[in-house]
N, C-alpha and C positions, 0 to 999 in steps of 0.2 A: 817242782814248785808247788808251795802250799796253798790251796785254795782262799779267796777272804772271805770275809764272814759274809760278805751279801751276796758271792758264790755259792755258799754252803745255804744259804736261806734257800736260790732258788731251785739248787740239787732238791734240796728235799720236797720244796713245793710241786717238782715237777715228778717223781717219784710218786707224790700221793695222788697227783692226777691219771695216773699210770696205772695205779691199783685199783681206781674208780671205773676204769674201765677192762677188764681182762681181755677180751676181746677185741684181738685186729682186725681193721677194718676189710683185709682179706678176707677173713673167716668170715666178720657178718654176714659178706659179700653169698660167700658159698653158702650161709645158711640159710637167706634172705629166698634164693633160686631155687635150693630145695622143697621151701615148706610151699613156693608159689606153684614147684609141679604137682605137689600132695595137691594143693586147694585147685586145680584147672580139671572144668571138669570134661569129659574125654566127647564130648559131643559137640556143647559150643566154643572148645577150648578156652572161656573165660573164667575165672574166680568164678566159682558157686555163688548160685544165686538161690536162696530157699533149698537147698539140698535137701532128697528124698530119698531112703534106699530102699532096693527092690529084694525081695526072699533071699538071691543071692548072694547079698550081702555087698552089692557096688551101687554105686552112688550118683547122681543126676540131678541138676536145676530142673524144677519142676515145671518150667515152661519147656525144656526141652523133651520130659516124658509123657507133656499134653499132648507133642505135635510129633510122637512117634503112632503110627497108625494101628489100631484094632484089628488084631487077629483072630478075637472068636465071631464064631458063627451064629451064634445065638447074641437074638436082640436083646437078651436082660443080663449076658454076661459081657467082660471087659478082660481083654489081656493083651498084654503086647509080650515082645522079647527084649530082652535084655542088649541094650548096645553092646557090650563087649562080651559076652560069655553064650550068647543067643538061650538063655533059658527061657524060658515062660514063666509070666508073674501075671496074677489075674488083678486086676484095676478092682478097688473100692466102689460102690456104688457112687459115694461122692468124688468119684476123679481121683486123679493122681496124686490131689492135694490131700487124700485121705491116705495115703502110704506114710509108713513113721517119720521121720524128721531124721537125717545124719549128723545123729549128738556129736559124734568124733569131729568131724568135719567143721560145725560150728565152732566147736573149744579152738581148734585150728587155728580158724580164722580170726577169734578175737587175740589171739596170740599172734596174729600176724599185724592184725592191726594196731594191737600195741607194740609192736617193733619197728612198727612205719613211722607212726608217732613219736616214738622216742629217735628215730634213727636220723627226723629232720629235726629234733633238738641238737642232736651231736653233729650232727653232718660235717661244721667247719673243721670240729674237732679231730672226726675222722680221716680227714684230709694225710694221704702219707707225702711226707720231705721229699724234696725232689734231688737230694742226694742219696743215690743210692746204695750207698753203706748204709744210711741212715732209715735204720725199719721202724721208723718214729710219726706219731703224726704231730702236724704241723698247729702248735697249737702258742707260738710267740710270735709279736711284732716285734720289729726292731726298726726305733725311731728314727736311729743313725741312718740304715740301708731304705726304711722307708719297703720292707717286704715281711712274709711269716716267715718262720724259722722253726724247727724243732729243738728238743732237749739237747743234742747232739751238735748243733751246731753253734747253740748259746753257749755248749761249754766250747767247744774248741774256737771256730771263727769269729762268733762276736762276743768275746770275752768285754772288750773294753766300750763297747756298745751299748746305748740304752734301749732297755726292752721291755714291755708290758704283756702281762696274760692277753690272748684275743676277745677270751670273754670278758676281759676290764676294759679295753677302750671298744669295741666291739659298738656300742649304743650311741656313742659319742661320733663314730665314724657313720655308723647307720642311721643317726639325726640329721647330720653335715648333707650325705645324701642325700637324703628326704628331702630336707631344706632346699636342696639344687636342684631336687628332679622338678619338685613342684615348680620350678622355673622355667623346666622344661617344657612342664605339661602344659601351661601356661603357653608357650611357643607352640607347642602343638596343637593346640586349642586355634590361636591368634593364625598359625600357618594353616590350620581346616579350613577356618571361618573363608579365609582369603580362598581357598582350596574351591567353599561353596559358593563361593562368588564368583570366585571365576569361570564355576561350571553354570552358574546359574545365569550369567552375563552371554557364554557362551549358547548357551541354550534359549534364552533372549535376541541374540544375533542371529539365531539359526532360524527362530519364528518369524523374527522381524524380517529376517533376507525371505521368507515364504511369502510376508504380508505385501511386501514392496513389488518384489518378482509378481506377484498376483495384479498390484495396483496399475505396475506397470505395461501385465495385458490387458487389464480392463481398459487405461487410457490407449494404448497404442491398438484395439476395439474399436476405442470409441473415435479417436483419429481417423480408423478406416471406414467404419461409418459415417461419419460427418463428411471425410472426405467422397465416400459412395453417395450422399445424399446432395452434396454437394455438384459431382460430377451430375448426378439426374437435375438439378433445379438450372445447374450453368446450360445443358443440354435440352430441357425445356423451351430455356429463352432462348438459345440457338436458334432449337423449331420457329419460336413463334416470331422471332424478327425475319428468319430465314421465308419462312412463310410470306409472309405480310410483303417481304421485297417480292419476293418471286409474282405474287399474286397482282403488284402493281407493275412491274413488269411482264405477266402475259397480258392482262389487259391492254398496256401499249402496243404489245404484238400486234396482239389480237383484232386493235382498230388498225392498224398498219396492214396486217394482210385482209382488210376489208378497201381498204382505201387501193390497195395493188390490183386486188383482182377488180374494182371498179377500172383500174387504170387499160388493164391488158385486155379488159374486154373491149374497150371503146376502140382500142387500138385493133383490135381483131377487127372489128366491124365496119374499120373505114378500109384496114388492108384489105378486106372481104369484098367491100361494093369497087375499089381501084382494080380487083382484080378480073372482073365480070367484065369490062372494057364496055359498058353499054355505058354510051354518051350522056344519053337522057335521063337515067339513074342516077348517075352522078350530077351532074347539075342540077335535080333537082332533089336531091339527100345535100348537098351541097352545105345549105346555111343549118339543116338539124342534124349533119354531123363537125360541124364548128363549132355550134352550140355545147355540143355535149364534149366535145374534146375539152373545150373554154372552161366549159363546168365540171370535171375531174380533176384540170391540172389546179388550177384556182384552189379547189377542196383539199388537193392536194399537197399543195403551195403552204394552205393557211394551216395545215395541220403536223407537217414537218417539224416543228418546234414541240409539237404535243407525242412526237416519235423517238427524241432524242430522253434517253432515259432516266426518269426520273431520280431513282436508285444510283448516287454515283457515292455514297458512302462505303467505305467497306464493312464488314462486319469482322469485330476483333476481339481477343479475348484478352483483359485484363490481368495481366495476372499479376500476383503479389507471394511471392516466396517463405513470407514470415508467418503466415496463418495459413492453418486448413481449411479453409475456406476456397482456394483455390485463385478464387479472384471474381469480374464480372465479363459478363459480356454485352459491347457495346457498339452504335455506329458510329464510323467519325471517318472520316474526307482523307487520312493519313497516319499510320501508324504513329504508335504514341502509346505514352502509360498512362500510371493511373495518376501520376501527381501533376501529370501533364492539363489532366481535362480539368475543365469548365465546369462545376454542376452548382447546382441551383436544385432549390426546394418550391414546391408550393401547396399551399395550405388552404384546406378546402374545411367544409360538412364541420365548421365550428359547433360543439355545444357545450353549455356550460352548466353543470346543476349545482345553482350558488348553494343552495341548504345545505349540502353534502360536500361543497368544496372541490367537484371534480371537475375537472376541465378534460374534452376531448376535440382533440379533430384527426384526421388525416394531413398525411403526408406525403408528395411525391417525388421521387430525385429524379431530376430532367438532368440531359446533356443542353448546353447553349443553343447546340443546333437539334434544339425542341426533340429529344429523341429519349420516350424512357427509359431508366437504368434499371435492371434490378438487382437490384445486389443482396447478396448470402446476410441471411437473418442476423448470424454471427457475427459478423464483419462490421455491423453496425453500432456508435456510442452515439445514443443523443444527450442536451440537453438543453434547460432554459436557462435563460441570463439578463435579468433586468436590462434594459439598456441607457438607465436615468440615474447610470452613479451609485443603486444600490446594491450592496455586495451579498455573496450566498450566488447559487445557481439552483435549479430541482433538475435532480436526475428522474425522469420521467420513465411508467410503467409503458415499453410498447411492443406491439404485436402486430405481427403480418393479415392483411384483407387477403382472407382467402379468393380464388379467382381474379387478384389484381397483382400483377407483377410489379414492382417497383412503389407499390404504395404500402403505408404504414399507418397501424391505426396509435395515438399516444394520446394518455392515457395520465394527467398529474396533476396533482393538489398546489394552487399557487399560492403563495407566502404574497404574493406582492399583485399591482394591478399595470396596465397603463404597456408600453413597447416595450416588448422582450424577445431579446434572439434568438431560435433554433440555431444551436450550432450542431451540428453533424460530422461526425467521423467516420470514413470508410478505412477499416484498418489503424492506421498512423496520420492517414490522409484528410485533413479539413475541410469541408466543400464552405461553400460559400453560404453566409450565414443569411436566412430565411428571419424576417420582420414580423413579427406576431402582436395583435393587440388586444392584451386581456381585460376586460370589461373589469371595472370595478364589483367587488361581491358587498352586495348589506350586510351580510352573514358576520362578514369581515373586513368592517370597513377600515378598521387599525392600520389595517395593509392596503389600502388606497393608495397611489400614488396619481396626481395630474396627468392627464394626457398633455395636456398646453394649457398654458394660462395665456388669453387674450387681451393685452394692453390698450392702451389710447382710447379707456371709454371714460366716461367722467359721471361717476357717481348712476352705475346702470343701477336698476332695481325691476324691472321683470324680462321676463326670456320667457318668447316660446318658439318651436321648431316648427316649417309649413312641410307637407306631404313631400317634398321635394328638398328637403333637407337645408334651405336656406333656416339662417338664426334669426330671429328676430328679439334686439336687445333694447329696452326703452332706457335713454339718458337723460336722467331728472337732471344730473348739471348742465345740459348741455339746451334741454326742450327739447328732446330729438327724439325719432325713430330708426337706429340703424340695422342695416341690412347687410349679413353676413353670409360668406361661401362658404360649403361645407370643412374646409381647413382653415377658418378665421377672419380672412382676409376681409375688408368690410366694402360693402361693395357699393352702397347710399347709405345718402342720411333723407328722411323726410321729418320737414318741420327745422326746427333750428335757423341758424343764421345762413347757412349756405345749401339748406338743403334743398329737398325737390317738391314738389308737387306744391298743393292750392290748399296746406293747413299748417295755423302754427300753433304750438302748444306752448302749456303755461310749467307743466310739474308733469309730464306723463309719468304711470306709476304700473300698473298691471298692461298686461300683453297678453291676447291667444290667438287661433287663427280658428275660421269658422270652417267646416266641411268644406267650401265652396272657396278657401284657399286665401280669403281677405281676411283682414287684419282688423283686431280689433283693441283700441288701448283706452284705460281711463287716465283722463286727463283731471285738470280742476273743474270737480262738480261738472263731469259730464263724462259720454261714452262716446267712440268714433270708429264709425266704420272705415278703413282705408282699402285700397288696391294696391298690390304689388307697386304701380308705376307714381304712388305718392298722391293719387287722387279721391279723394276725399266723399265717398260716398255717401254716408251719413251721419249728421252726429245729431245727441240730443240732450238736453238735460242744462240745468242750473243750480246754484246752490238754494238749497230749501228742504221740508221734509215730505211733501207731498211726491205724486208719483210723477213720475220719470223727473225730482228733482234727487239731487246731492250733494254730500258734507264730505268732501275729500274720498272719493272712491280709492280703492284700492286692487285689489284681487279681483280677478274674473277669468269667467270659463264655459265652455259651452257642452252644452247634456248629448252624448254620442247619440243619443236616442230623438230626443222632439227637438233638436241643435237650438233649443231654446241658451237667451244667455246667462248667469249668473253671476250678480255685482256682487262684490263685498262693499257696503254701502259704510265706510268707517265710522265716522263723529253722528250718525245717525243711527247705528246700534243694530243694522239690520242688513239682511240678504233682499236685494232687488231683485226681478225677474220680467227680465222682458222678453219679447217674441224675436222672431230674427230679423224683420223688420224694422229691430226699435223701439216699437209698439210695449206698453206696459201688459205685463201677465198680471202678477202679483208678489207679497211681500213676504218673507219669513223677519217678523218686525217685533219683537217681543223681548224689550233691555231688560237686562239682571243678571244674577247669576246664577239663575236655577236652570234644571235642565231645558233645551229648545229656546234658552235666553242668550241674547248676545252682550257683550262688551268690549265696544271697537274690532270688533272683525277683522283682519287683513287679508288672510289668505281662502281661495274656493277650490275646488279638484272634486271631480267624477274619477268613478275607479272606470278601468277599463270598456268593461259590460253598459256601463250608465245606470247599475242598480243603485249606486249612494254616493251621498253627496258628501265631502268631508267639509267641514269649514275649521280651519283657524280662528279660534276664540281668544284673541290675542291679549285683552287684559285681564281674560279670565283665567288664564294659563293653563288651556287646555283645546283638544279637538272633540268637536262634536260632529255625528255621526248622523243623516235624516237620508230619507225615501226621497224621490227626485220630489214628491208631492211637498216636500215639507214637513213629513211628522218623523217625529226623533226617534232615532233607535239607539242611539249608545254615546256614551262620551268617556275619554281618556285621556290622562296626562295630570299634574297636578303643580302649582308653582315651586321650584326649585331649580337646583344642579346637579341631584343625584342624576343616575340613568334610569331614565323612564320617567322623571319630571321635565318639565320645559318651565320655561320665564322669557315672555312675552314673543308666543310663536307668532313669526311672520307668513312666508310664502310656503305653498305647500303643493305635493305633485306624487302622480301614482305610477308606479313602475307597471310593467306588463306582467306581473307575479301579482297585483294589485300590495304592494308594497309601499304602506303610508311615507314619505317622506320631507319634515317639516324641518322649515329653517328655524332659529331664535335668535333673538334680535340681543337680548341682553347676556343670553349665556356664549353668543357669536361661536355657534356649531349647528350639527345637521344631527338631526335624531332619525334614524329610522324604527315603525309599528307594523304587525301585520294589520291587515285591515280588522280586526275584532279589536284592536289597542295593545295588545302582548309587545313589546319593546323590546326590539331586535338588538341595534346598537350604534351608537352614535359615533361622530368623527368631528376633529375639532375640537373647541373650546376654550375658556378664557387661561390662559397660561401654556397652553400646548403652543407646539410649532406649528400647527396644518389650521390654529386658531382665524376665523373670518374676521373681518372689522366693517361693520358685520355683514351677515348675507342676508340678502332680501328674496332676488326670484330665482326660481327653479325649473326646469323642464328636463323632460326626456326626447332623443328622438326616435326615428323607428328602429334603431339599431343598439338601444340601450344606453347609449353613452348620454351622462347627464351632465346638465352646464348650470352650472349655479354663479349668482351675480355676488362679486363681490364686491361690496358698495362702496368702503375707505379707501380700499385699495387699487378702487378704479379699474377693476380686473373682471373678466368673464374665465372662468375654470371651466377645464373639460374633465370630466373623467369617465 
């Protein structure tokens, strides 16, 4: 069969690929192995490296004929032997590296190296058919079979097949690759990344299980220590209740076997003289050993009930299972827990330091049957809780009083004023909530709240407090003096229509009480001294301007010092002073508005000490400031509604901090000053809610709490 002509194209084309190469790829093979023994050189068996040869004409890398050792004996000469033929070659002064250079050797080797070169240019080429007849290399695809082929097999097996040189699609097969590997690598990248994460996660778990396992002995540490601390604090109070019964039960012993051997001796001494049989001994021991028998068992008799043991509580341990705390220990008449018992607080050693906003007292948790608990620091949640509606609580700083078991020092800044409840948690456990009453702060009066507002007065306008805590309120609507108990309640009225004693009043307006516990109020144009029982000790005064007359008194107070009195003498423009008596002293009478002048006065007040006197300068809108003598040292305030101005101050009253505190009649609020004038901060005012209608008097008692008259509202406020 005749070949076709694109048969014959590829005879021939594969023909001149044929001639391009003479050399089979056997041969290279064996020629490739030969020239690599020539180039290995016989010491470190690798390809020459810097080849050197020595006299004898063999050949060595020159780091291998550094590291053959010195034969000669003298220090300025150099020779070694020959690795293969042991002759003697004497070293250059400059080392080995001065020995000639193996020219052969080199030309070798760049002959070898361009054989390696060319040998991965052809390599596919070289490739022999894996039929073997065929001594061909493999140098066709075929597109049909999809594998290489030789010359041999194009012509006979895939005659009717289509086929391409290797080296023609060769680039196009070797882009497709590239193209996919890069997909690859791309996944091996993406599979590392994940690779490093998950070693890195791992190795994060492996720390983290260190950090936790660690955390874990530090708390189950710290569990055993609170539990050891705890075991010593519960075993303390063991001792000291265990103690304390013991010690009140041998004291009962202890008068018990006093009152016994009282008993057995008297018994000895009668069986003693019955035994003697002498007649006359006995009858006349007779009445002083009846006596004394009479007088053991009687003692005896009356003391039996003081034998029967006090101690009938048991002592028990509390215990609670959910905290390491353990629990407490406690007495009580009958086993029982902890959600069983009774407890109760009580609150002692109040103090309050308003500037600073802290509030402290103690704390003690009793059992009902009066018995203190102490209980584990831990175990403890306090806190406070308005109990007037207002919402928020303070969770309170507190600490254990060293030296007192079951008392607690706390320690918190209140938001609010007026009844607030300690609530107390043991554990899970509520006790019974403890009554607390926080004194209002000037500091912070915004948080004020009423202790009580006192109903059923009719238009009061002064208050003051007697040593004994009774209120005294004056009622301009009523003409009256009423007389209140320390909780409100009103206990007389003197003056009025139904009241008591031998006076009646027209307009009572100011109120105080003198050292010596009587009552003193100004009425219309005049002053009166009363008694607790409504009786009428002195009064004095008219309207006029001369002395001991008056134009609508107002304000009065007495000097802690000479208990002299102090009027605020109002439509008359001046401070009256009289003796305690009654009697006139003298005037601070000087109208205007300059300083030491007055304009309608209403309100008076001594600080504490009785070093100065304040007066309300009431249509001057401002407080002035004198020595008890009368001469002026300072005045503050000025007319308005900002803070720290007043408009038209009425009653006025000094805290035990000497803390100015002025009512206003038109701005209807309460401003508090330190005593130099610096304007603390007021409460109240025209549009607020806590706004007066309005207020007139003011006092303190000994216990802080201040009562102010609210005049519209027919009310007395505590706070």
């Amino acid at each position: 069969m005749e070949a076709t002509k694109e048969e014959d194209h590829v005879e021939d084309w594969m023909l001149a690929s044929m001639e391009a190469s003479p050399l089979s790829p056997a041969s290279r093979t064996r020629s490739f192995k030969k020239l690599e023994e020539e180039l290995t050189c016989e010491v470190c068996l690798k390809i020459y490296q810097d080849p050197k040869t020595l006299p004898c004409h063999h050949s060595f890398c020159l780091k291998c004929l550094e590291e053959i050792p010195n034969q000669s004996d003298e220090l300025t000469l150099s020779s070694i032997k020959c690795p293969l033929c042991r002759s003697p070659a004497e070293i250059p002064l400059q080392g080995a590296a001065g020995l000639p250079p193996a020219f052969h050797i080199n030309n070798l080797k760049e002959v070898y190296n361009l054989m390696i070169a060319e040998s991965k240019k052809v390599a596919d080429e070289e490739v022999v058919c894996y039929v073997q007849t065929h001594d061909e290399p493999l140098k066709y695809y075929c597109n049909t079979c999809s594998k290489s082929i030789c010359r041999d097999c194009a012509i006979l097996d895939h005659k009717e097949h289509k086929y391409s040189l290797i080296s023609d699609i060769y680039n196009a097969h070797h882009c497709q690759l590239e193209s996919t590997l890069n997909g690859v690598s791309d996944k091996i990248s993406d599979v590392q990344k994940a690779i490093d994460s998950l070693s890195q996660r791992k190795k994060y778990i492996s720390e983290q299980s260190k950090v936790v396992g660690k955390e874990i002995q530090l708390k189950v540490e710290a569990i055993i220590q609170n539990l050891k601390k705890s075991e010593a604090r519960i075993t303390n109070d063991l001792d000291s209740i265990t103690n304390t019964k013991l010690q009140v039960l041998s004291d009962q012993k202890t008068a018990a076997e006093i009152t016994l051997k009282h008993l057995i001796s008297c018994k000895e001494n009668v069986e003693l003289s019955l035994r003697e049989k002498s007649r006359i001994k006995v009858i006349e021991t007779e009445k002083q050993m009846m006596d004394c028998m009479s007088r053991v068992v009687n003692e005896s008799a009356s003391k039996m009930n003081e034998f029967s043991p006090f101690e009938t509580a048991s002592i028990q341990f509390i215990a609670t299972d959910s905290n390491p705390s353990l629990g407490i220990i406690a007495a009580s008449s009958s086993p029982t827990t902890l959600e069983q018992h009774n407890f109760e607080g009580k609150v002692s050693g109040l103090r309050y330091y308003k500037k600073e906003n802290v509030l402290q007292f103690s704390l003690t948790i009793h059992l009902l049957e009066s018995c203190i608990v102490s209980v584990p620091f831990v175990a403890l949640k306090f806190s406070l809780i308005p109990a007037q509606g207002v919402n928020g609580s303070i969770d309170p700083a507190v600490t254990e009083i060293p030296n007192g078991p079951g008392k607690y020092r706390i320690s918190c800044s209140p938001t609010t004023s007026g009844i607030h409840r300690i609530k107390v948690q043991v554990h899970d456990v509520s006790l019974k909530d403890t009554l607390l009453v926080i004194p209002f702060n000037p500091y912070h009066l915004d948080a004020a709240r009423p202790l009580k507002s006192i109903a059923g007065l009719k238009r009061p306008w002064g208050v003051a407090v007697s040593s004994d805590g009774h209120i005294m309120v004056t009622e301009w609507g009523n003409g009256c003096l009423s007389i209140l108990n320390k909780e409100g309640l009103k206990l007389t009225s003197i003056g009025g229509e139904d009241g008591i004693g031998s006076i009646k009043f027209v307009s009572p307006r100011g109120v105080a009480m003198t050292h010596d516990n009587l009552i003193l109020v100004t009425d219309d144009h005049r002053i009166c001294k009363i008694a607790m029982n409504g009786n009428c000790i002195a009064s004095v005064g008219e309207k006029g301007y001369g002395r001991l007359q008056f134009n609508t008194p107002s304000g009065v107070t007495v000097s802690p010092i000479t208990s002299q009195i102090f009027i605020a003498d109002r439509y008359n423009h001046r401070i009256q002073v009289l003796n305690q008596d009654l009697t006139f002293s003298h005037c601070l009478d000087k109208q205007g508005t300059g300083p030491g002048e007055f304009f309608k006065p209403r309100g008076v007040a001594f600080d504490t000490e009785g070093s100065f006197l304040y007066v309300a300068d009431c249509n001057n809108h401002r407080i002035q400031k004198f020595t008890p003598e009368g001469k002026f040292v300072a005045q503050f305030g000025s007319k308005g509604s900002d803070p720290g101005q007043l408009f038209s101050p009425g009653a006025i009253a000094i805290d035990d901090n000497n803390l100015v505190y002025v009512t206003e009649w038109e701005n209807r609020r309460l401003s508090v000053f330190t005593g130099n004038g610096d304007f603390v901060s007021s409460y109240g005012g025209n549009g607020s809610s806590n706004q007066f209608k309005p207020s007139t008097g003011i006092a303190f008692d000994g216990k802080g709490t201040m009562y102010v008259c609210d005049f519209d509202n027919n009310s007395l406020v505590m706070y």
